[in-house]
C-alpha positions in Angstrom: 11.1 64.3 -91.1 14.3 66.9 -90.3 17.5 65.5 -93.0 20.5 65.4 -90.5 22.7 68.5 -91.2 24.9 68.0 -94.2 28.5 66.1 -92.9 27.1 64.6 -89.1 26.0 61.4 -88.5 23.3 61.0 -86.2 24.2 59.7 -82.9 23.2 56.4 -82.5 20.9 56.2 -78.8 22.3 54.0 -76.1 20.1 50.5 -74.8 19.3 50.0 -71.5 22.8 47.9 -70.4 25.1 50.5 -71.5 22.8 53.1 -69.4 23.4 50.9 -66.6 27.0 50.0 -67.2 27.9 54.3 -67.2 25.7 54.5 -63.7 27.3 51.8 -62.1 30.6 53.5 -62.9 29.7 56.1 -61.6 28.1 54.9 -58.8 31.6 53.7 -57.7 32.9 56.9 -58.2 30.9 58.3 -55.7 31.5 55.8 -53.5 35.0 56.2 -54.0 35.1 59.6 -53.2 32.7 59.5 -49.9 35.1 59.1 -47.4 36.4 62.1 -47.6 33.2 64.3 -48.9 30.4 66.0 -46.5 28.0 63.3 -45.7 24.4 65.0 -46.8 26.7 65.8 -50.6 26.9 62.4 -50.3 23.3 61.6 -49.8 22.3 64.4 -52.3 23.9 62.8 -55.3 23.1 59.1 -54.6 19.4 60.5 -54.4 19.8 62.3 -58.1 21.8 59.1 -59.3 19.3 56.8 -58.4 16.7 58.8 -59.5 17.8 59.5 -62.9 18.3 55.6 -63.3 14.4 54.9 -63.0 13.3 58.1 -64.8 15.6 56.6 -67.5 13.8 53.1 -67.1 10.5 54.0 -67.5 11.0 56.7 -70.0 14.4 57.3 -72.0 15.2 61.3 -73.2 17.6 63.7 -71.3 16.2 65.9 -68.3 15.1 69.2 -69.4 17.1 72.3 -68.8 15.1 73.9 -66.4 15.8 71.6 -63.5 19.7 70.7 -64.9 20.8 74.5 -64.5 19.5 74.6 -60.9 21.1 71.7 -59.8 24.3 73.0 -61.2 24.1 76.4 -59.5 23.5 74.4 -56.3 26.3 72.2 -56.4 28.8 74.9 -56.9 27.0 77.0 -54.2 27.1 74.1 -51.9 30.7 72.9 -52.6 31.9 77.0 -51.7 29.6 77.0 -48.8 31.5 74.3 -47.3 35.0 74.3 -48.6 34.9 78.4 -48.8 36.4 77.9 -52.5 36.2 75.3 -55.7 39.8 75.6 -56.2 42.0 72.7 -53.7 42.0 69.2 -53.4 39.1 68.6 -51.5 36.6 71.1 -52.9 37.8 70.0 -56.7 37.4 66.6 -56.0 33.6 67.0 -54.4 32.9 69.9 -57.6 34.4 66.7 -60.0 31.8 64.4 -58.5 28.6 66.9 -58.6 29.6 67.2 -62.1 30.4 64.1 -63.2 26.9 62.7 -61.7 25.0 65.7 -63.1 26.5 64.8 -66.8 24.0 61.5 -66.2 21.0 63.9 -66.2 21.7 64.5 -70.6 23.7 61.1 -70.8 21.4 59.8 -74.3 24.0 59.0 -77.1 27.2 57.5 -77.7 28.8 60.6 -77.4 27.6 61.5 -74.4 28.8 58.0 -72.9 32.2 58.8 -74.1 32.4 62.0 -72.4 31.1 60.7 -69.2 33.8 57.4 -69.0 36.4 59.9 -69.7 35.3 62.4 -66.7 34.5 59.4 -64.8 38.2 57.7 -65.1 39.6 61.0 -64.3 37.7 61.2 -60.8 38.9 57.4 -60.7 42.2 58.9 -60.3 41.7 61.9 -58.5 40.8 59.0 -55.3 44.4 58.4 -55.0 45.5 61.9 -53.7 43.6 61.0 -51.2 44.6 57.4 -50.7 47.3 55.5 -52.3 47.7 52.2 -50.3 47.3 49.2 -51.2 43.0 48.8 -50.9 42.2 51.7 -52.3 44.8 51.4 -55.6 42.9 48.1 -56.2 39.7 49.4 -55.5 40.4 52.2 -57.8 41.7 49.7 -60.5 38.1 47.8 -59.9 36.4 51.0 -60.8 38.2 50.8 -64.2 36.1 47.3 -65.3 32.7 49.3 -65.7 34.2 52.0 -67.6 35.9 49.9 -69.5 32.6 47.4 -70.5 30.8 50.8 -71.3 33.5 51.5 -73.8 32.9 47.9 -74.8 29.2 48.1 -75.1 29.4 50.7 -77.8 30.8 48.8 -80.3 28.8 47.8 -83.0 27.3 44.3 -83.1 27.9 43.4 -79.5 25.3 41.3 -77.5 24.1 42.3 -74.4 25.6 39.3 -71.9 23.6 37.5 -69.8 24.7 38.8 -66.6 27.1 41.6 -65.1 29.9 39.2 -64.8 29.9 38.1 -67.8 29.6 42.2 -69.4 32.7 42.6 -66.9 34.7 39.6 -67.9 36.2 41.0 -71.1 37.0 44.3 -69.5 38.6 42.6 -66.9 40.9 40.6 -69.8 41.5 44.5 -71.2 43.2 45.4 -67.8 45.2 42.1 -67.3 46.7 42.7 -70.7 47.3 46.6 -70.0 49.5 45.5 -67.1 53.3 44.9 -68.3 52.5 48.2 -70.2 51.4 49.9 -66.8 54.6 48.1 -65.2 57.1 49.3 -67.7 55.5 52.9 -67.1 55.7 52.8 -63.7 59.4 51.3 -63.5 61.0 53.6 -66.5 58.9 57.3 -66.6 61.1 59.7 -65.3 59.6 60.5 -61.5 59.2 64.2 -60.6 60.8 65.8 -57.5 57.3 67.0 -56.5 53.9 66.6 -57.2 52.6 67.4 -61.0 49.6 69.2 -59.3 50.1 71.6 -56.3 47.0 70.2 -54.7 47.4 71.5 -51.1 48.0 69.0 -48.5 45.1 69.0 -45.4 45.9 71.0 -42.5 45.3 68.2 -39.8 47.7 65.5 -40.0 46.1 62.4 -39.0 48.8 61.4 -36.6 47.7 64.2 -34.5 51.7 65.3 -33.8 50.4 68.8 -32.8 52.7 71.0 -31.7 50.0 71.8 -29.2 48.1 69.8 -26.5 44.7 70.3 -24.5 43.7 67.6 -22.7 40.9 65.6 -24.8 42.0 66.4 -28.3 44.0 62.6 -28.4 40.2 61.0 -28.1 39.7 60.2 -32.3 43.6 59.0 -32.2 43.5 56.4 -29.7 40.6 54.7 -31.6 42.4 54.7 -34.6 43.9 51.8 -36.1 46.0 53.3 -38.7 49.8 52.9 -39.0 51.4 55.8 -38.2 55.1 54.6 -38.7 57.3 51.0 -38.6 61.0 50.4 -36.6 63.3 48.4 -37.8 66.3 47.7 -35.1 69.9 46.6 -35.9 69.7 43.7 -33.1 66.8 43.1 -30.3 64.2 45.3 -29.8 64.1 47.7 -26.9 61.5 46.4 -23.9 58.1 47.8 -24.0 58.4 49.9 -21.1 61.7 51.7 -22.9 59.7 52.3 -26.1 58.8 55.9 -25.5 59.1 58.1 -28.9 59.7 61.9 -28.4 57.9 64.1 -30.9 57.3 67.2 -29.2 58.6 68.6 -25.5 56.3 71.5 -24.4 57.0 74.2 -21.7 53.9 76.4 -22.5 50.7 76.5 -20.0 48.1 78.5 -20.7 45.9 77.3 -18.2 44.3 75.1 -20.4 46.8 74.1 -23.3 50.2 73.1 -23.9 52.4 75.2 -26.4 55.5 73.8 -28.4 56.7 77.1 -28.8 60.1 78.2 -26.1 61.6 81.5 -26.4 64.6 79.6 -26.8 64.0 78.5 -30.1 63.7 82.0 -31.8 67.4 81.7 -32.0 69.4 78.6 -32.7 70.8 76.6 -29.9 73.1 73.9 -29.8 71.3 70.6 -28.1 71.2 70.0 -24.5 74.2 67.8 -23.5 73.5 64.0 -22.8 75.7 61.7 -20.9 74.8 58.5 -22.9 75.0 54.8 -21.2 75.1 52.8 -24.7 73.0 53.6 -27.8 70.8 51.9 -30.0 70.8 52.0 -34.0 67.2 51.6 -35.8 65.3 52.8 -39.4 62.0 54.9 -38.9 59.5 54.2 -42.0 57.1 57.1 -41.1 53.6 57.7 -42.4 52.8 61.6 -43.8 52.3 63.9 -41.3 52.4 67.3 -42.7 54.3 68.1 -40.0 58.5 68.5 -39.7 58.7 66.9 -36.3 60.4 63.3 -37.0 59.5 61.0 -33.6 62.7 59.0 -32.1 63.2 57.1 -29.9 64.2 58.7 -26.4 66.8 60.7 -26.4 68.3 61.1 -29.7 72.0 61.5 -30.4 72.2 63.0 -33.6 69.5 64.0 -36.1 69.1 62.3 -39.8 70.1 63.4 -42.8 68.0 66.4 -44.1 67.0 66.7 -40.5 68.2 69.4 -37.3 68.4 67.9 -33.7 66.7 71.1 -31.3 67.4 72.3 -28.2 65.6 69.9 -25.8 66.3 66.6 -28.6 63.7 67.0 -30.7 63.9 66.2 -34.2 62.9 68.4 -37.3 63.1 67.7 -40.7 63.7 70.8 -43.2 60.3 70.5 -45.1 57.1 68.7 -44.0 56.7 65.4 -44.3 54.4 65.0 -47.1 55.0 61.9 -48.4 56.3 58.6 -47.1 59.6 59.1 -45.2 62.1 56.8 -44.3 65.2 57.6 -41.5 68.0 56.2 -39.5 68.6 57.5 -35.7 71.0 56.8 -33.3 69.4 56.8 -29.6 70.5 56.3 -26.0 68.1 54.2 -23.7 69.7 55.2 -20.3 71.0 58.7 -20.4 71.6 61.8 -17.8 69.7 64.7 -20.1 71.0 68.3 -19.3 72.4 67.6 -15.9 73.2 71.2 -15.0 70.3 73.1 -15.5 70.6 77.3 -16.6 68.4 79.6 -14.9 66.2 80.5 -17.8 65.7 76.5 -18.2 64.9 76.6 -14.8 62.5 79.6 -15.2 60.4 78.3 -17.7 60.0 74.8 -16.0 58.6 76.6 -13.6 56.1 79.0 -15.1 52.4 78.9 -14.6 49.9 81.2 -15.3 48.3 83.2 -12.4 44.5 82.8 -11.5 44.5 79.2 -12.4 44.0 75.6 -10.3 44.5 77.0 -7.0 43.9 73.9 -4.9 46.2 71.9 -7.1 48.5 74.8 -6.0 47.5 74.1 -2.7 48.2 70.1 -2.8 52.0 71.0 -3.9 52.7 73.4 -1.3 51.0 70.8 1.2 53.8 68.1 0.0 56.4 70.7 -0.1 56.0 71.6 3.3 56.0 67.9 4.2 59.0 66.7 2.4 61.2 69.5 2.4 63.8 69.8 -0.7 63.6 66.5 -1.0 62.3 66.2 -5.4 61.9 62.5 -5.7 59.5 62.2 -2.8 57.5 64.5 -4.1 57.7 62.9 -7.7 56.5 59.6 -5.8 53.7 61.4 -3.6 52.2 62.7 -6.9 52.7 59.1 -8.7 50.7 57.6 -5.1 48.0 60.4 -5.7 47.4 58.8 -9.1 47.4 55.2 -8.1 45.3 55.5 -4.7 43.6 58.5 -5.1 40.5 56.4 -7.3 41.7 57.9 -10.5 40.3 55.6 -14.2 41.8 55.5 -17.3 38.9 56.2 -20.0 39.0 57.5 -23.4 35.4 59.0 -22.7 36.4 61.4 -20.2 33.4 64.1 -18.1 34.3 67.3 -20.1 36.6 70.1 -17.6 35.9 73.5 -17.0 38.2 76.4 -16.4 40.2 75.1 -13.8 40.7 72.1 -15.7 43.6 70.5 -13.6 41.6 71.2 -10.7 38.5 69.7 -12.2 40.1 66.9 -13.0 42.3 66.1 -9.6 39.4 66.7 -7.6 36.2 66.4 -9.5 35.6 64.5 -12.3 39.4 61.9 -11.9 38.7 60.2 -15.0 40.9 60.6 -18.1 43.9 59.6 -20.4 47.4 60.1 -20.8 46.9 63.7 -21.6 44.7 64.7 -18.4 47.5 62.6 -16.3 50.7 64.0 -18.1 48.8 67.8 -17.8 48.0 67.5 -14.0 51.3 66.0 -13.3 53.2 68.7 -15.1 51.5 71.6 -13.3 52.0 69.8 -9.8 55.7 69.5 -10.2 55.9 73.2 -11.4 53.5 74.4 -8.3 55.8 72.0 -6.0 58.8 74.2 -7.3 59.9 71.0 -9.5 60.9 72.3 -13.4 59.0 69.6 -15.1 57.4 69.8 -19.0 54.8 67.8 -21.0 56.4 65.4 -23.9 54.1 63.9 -26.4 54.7 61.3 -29.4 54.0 57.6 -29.3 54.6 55.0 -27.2 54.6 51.6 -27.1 53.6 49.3 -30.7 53.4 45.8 -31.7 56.5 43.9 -32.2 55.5 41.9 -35.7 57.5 39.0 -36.2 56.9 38.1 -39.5 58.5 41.0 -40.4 61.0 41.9 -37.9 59.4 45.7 -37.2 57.8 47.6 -34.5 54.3 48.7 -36.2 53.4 51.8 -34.2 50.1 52.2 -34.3 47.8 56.1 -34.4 46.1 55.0 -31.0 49.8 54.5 -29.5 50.2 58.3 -29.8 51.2 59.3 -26.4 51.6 62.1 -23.4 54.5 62.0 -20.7 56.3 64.2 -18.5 60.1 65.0 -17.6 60.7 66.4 -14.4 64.5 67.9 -13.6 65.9 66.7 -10.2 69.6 67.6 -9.2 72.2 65.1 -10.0 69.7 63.2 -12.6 68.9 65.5 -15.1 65.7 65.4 -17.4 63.8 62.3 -16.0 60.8 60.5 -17.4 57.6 60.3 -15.6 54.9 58.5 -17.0 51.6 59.2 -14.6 49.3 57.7 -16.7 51.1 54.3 -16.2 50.6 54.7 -12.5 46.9 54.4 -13.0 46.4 51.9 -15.8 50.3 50.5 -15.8 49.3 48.2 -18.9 49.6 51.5 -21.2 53.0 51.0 -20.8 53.9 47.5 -20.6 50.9 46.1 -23.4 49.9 49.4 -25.0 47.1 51.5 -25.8 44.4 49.0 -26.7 45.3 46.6 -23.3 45.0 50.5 -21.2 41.4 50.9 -22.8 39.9 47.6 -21.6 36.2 46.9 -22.5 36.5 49.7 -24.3 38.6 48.6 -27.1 37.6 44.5 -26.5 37.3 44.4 -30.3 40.7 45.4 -30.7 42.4 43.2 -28.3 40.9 39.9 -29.9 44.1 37.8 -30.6 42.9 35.9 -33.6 41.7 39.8 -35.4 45.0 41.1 -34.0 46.9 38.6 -35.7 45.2 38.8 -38.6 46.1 42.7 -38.5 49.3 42.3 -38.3 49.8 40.2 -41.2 48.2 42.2 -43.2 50.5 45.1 -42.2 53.6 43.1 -43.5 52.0 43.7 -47.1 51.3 46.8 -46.5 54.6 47.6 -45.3 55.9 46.1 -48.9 53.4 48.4 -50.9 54.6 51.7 -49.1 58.4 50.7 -49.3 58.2 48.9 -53.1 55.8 51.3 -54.4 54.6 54.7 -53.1 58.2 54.7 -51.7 59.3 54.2 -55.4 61.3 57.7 -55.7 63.1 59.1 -58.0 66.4 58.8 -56.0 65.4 54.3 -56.0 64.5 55.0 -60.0 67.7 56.2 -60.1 69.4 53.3 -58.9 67.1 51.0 -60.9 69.7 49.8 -63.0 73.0 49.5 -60.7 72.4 45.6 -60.8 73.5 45.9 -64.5 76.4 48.5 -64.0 74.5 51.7 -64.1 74.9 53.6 -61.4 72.8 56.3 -61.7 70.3 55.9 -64.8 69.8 59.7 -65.6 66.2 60.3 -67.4 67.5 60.9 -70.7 69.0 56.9 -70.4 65.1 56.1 -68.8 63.7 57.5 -71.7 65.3 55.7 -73.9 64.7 52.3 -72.0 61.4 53.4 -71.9 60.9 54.0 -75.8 62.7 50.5 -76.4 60.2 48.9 -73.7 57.7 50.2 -75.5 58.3 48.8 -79.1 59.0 45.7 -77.6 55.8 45.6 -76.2 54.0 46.7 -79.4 55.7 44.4 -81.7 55.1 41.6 -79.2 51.5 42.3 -79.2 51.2 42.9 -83.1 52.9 39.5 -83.2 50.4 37.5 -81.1 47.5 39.1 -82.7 49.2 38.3 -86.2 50.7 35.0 -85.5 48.5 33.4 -82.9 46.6 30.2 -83.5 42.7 30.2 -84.2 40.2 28.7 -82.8 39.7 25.2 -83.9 36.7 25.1 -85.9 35.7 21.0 -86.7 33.0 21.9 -89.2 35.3 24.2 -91.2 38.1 21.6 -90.9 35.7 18.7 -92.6 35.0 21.2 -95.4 38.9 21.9 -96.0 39.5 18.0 -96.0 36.5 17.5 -98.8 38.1 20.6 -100.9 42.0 18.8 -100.9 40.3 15.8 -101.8 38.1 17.1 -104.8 41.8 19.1 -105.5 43.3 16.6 -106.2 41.2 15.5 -109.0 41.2 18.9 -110.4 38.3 20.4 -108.7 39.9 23.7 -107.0 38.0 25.8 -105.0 38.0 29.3 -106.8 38.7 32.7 -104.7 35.3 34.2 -103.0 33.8 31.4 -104.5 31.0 30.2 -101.9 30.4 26.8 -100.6 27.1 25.9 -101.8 28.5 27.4 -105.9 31.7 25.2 -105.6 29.9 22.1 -104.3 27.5 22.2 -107.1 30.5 22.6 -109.4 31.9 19.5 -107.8 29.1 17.7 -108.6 28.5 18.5 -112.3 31.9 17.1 -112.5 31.9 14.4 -110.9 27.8 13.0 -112.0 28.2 9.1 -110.4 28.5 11.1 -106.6 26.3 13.7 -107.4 23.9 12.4 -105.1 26.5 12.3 -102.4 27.9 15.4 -103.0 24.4 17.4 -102.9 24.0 15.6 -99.6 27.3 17.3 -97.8 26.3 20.5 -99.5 23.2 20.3 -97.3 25.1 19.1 -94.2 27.5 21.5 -94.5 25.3 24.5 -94.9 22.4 23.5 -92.3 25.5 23.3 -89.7 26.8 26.4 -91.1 23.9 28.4 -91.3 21.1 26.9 -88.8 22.6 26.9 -85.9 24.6 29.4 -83.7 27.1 25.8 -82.8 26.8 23.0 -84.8 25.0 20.1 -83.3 27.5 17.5 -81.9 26.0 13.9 -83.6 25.4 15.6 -86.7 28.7 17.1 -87.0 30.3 14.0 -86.2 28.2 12.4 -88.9 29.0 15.0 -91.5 33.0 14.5 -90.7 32.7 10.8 -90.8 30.8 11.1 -94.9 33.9 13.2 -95.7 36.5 11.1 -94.5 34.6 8.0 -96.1 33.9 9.9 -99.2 36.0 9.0 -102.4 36.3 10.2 -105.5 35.2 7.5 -108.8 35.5 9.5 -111.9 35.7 13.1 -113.2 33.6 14.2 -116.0 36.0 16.6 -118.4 
């Protein structure tokens, strides 16, 4: 047999249940991380988890090199293949989860456990770029109990527990005690103004605030249940049909797609005048969007701090919202936007391109012959078209061809708000009408638990404005001429059968409640800042608590904490022990006569002291020494009747005479 090398322990081999314990963890892991990894990566590594887990039970020893190194060079070829790099957020995270399961295929000893729980916890975390609300922070703090009864399971002496709850229990007592630490961290550690990491943020935001629009692309959004952002309102909330949130106006036609982009933004222009009839005060909570444009209610008369109000109202903020963002907006309800309208306004409400929808260019000409210069009839003529003409709303609409406007006035007539907002747009313009396509949200659920407007994803939203003489900029909605419940009840009531799980009253309450603590999470913790941190302590006369007065609350926090803990641990009452309470009692009363129990002397020794001493109870004494020790020794618990009988001969037992 080899001697281990001089100085190195071996490392001791792992049983069965810690094996188990490390692959659930990292089990979770991977499940943690699939949302947002390709599907058959997915698939790939559950396969080479699982299988490693019954190679492991029916015969222990790491997986030989041969077939590791392969799988490695695959993983990194696959993750490249379909992120095009291993460097990011999404492409480090999938690389982090390869790895992490691949470290399973030489996971033997102790060590090796150690290494993987560390990688493993770090992948824990690495979930929360992705995610950091409310489910997934707990789900996250879930996947911390198998890593931390792995840990547990290496320590020497410990019994395997009966079951998985059981192994889980004391892990889960770990985390409840690690709390106020985790609390005083999160309230006192100086926050950063950005991100430690410069993970890049995804290109897509999920609100789907595009600064362009081709009719279709809204399909995965009107589906989605998601909050997109919350409206708070300093009084009564507007009605439904006046709850239309401008994001983006677009003047661009391609023949196919709506552009954000105007000539006249390539140099800065003051806003369009607005004659406002009233206003309305309200707080935006909005949800990332990777995006600057900040929705508000329509029409905006001033933009929010660290914000610039454009041309035609819209709002941008200076940087992209990447995190959680919170605003106040002023807005008018009933307005006259732009009433005198420039010629090069005028122009590019009326561009289209050439060779495009030429019976839809036909139909305009046909109602301009018919009503002259009158605008509005023409505005109601194409509203009729939409409401008689058999047009559905449908979130499954027949795909459209080059012509698409044609296609879909003449063909196919099935659609959403983006079909009916393109179409209308581009017959106003080919009527001779300056009209543009507006998108954003519209509509939401008044919650009145919490006093908000939850805006929902699927409430995102296409409209038009037309210009008529004397009015100004006026809204159109077409798509509420066909299905007018997109307006009045919203997006899910427009969809019909088609969303009948989503317009269930007792789910949709249920929904909505749950939003109110979701709505606390983003506000009282991933809206946490550093400017709030700041103002942590202005209840106690500190106005602005600078980091070097955090670090110091911090540091006192800390030793606090510590010296509470040691205390507890020092100080805190044992566990009452009945069998080693009878034995105290017989050792004060043989103390008393003399008989004292020497240091590291041992129970048996000291009671057959006692009873050289004392020779008229030998007898009695010899028969607690066997009491005592056959509870002590034989049993893992004492027996109930015979410890109650052993008590009962020491309180009973009394002391004649003492042999000197």
């Amino acid at each position: 047999m080899t001697p281990a090398p001089r100085g190195k322990s071996p490392e001791r081999p792992i049983d069965a249940r810690t094996f188990d314990l490390l692959g659930l963890t990292m089990a979770l892991v991977l499940g943690l991380h699939a949302p947002h990894m390709p599907w058959w990566l997915v698939v790939a590594l559950a396969l080479i988890l699982g299988w490693r887990w019954w190679q492991r039970r029916h015969r222990a020893g790491r997986v030989p090199g041969w077939l590791k190194l392969p799988l490695l060079a695959l993983l990194t070829l696959a993750v490249i293949v379909q992120y095009g790099s291993i460097f990011g957020r999404e492409p480090g995270a999938a690389l982090a989860v390869g790895l992490l399961v691949l470290k399973l295929l030489e996971t033997e000893t102790s060590r090796d456990v150690r290494v993987g729980i560390s990688f493993a916890c770090f992948a824990l975390m690495a979930a929360l770029l992705f995610d950091q609300g409310l489910v997934a922070s707990v789900v996250v703090a879930l996947g911390l109990l198998p890593a931390l009864a792995t840990l547990r399971a290496l320590e020497p002496g410990q019994l395997p527990a009966a079951s998985l709850p059981r192994t889980l229990l004391p892990a889960l007592a770990l985390a409840a005690a690690a709390l106020p630490l985790a609390l005083l961290a999160f309230l006192l550690v100086p926050r950063l103004s950005s991100p430690l990491w410069g993970a890049p943020s995804p290109n897509q935001a999920r609100t789907g605030l595009s600064d362009s629009m081709t009719p279709g692309n809204f399909t995965d959004l009107l589906t989605d249940d998601h909050p997109a952002m919350r409206v708070s309102f300093d009084g009564a909330p507007p009605p439904a049909e006046q709850r239309y949130f401008r994001a983006y106006v677009m003047w661009n036609f391609d023949g196919r797609a709506w552009r954000y982009f105007d000539p006249r933004h390539a140099s800065p222009q003051e806003p369009v005048p607005v004659e406002a009839a009233g206003a309305i005060q309200y707080q935006i909570s909005l949800q990332p969007t990777h995006q600057r444009v900040l929705p508000v209610l329509d029409v905006p008369l001033q933009a929010p701090p660290r914000a610039t109000l454009q041309t035609d109202r819209e709002v941008m903020a200076d940087k992209p919202v990447n995190d959680p963002l919170s605003y106040s907006v002023r807005s008018a309800l009933r307005y006259r936007l732009q009433p005198s309208l420039d010629e090069r306004s005028r122009r590019l409400g009326l561009r289209l391109p050439e060779g495009f929808n030429p019976r839809a260019h036909a139909l305009a000409a046909q109602w301009r012959q018919r009503y002259g210069s009158d605008d509005a009839a023409i505005v109601q003529a194409a509203l009729a078209l939409f409401h008689n003409g058999g047009f559905r709303y449908t979130l499954a609409p027949a795909p459209l061809g080059r012509d698409s406007v044609d296609d879909f006035l003449f063909d196919t007539r099935e659609g959403f708000c983006e079909h009916y907002s393109s179409a209308f747009t581009v017959l106003m313009r080919a009527a001779g009408i300056p009209a543009r396509v507006v998108t954003g949200y519209q509509g939401g659920y008044w919650n009145k638990l919490g006093s908000y407007l939850l805006v929902r994803y699927s409430d995102a939203h296409a409209w038009s404005e037309v210009w008529l003489a004397g009015r100004g900029w006026v809204r159109v909605d077409p798509t509420g001429a066909v299905r007018p419940e997109r307006v009045t009840l919203g997006a899910a009531a427009a969809a019909g059968n088609q969303l009948a799980w989503y317009r269930n009253d007792w789910l949709q309450g249920l929904r909505n409640r749950w939003d109110v603590v979701n709505r606390w999470w983003d506000k009282g913790v991933i809206g946490f800042d550093a400017l709030r941190q700041r103002g942590l302590l202005t209840p106690f006369g500190i106005r602005d608590a600078d980091t070097a007065t955090l670090g110091v609350l911090l540091a006192i926090s800390g030793v606090l904490f510590i010296a509470i803990g040691l205390a507890w641990a020092l100080w805190r009452r044992q566990p009452r022990a009945p069998l080693r309470d009878a034995l105290r009692e017989l050792e004060r009363k043989l103390a008393r006569k003399g008989i004292v129990r020497r240091p590291a002397e041992g129970p048996q020794h000291y009671l057959s002291r006692a009873a050289r001493a004392l020779p008229g109870q030998r007898d009695e004494l010899a028969s607690l020494m066997r009491s005592y020790l056959e509870l002590r020794y034989a049993h893992d618990e004492p027996p109930t009747e015979p410890l109650r009988a052993f008590r009962r001969a020491v309180r009973d037992f009394r002391i004649v005479n003492v042999v000197k």
